[in-house]
C-alpha positions in Angstrom: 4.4 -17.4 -11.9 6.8 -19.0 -14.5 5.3 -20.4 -17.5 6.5 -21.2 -20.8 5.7 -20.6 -24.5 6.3 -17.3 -26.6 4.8 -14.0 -25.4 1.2 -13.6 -27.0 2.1 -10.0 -28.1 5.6 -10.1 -29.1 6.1 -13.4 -29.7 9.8 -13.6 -27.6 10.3 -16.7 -25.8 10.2 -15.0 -22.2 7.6 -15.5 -21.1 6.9 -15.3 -17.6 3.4 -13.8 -16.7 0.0 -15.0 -17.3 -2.7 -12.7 -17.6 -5.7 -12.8 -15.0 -8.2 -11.2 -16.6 -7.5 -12.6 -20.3 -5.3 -15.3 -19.7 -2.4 -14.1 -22.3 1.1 -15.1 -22.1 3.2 -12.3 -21.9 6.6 -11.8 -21.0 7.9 -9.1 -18.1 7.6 -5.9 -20.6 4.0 -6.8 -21.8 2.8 -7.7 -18.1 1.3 -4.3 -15.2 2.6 -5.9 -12.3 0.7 -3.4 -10.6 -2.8 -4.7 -11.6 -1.6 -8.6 -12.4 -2.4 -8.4 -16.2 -1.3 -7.6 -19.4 -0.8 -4.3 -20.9 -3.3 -5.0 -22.9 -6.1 -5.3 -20.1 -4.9 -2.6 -18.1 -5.3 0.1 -21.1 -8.7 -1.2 -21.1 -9.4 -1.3 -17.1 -7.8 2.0 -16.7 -4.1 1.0 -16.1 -1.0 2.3 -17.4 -0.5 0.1 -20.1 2.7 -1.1 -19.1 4.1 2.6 -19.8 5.2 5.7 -17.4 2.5 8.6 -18.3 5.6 10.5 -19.9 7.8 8.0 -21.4 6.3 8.7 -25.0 6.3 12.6 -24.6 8.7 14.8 -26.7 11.5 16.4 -24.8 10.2 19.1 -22.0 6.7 18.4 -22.7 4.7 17.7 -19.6 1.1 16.7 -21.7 -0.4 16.8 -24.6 -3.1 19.0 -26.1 -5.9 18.1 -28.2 
């Protein structure tokens, strides 16, 4: 779906996606294009939130501990 206007979480003028559940406009790096929504709804719904499980991991770390 194209649609224009400035992401709703970055603000950049890419915009692209609108969100099903919430209805934000988000550009390609905010939007799961796995679930159809933002990244903010799909940390909530269980998703990824737009993130590979270990993108923000340190060097040869597989998980972290708490």
């Amino acid at each position: 779906m194209s649609v224009s206007g400035l992401c709703e979480i970055c603000q950049q003028p890419d915009v692209e996606h609108g969100c099903d559940r919430c209805g934000q406009l988000v550009c390609e790096r905010h939007w799961d294009r796995q679930l159809g929504v933002c990244i903010e709804c799909s940390s909530q719904v269980g998703g990824r939130g737009g993130q590979d499980s270990t993108e923000n991991l340190p060097d040869g770390v597989d998980t972290f501990r708490f």
